[in-house]
N, C-alpha and C positions, 0 to 999 in steps of 0.2 A: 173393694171398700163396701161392708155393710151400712146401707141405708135405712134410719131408723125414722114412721113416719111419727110426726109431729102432728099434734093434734090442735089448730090454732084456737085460743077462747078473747071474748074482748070484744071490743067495738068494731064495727068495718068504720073504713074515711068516707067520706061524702063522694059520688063520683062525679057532683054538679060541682062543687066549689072546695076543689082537694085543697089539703095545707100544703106548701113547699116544702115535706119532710120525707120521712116513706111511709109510703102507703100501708106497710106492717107494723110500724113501729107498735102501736098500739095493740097488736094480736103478737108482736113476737119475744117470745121469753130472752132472750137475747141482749132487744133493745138497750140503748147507750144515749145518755143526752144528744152526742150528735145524729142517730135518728129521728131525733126530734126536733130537730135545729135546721136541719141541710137535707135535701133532698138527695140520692145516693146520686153517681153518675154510672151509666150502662158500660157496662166494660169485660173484654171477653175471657173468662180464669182457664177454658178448654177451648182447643179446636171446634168451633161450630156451637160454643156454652157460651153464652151471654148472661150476665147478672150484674142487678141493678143493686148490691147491698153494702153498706160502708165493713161488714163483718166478711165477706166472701173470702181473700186469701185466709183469714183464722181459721177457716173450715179446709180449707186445700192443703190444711199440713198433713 
């Protein structure tokens, strides 16, 4: 699988008083009302790969 890198643009989140959403939402071309809403939960797509994004299986296809 070809890795294309992504060039993130946009705000950073605060890391004193983060929002309960994710932390890219706002830098990620991607983003969907529920990154902005919920906070992702950490969960593992590979052996020993951990990722925190409500999008991650849409990418494992």
């Amino acid at each position: 699988m070809e890795r294309k890198r992504i060039l993130l643009q946009g705000e950073l989140t605060s890391p004193i008083n983060p929002k309960k959403c994710c932390r890219f939402a706002p830098r990620c071309p991607y983003a969907s009302e529920e990154c902005f809403t919920q906070e992702p939960i950490m969960q593992e797509i590979l052996p020993g790969h951990n990722v925190a994004c409500h999008k991650a299986a849409q990418f494992m296809k």
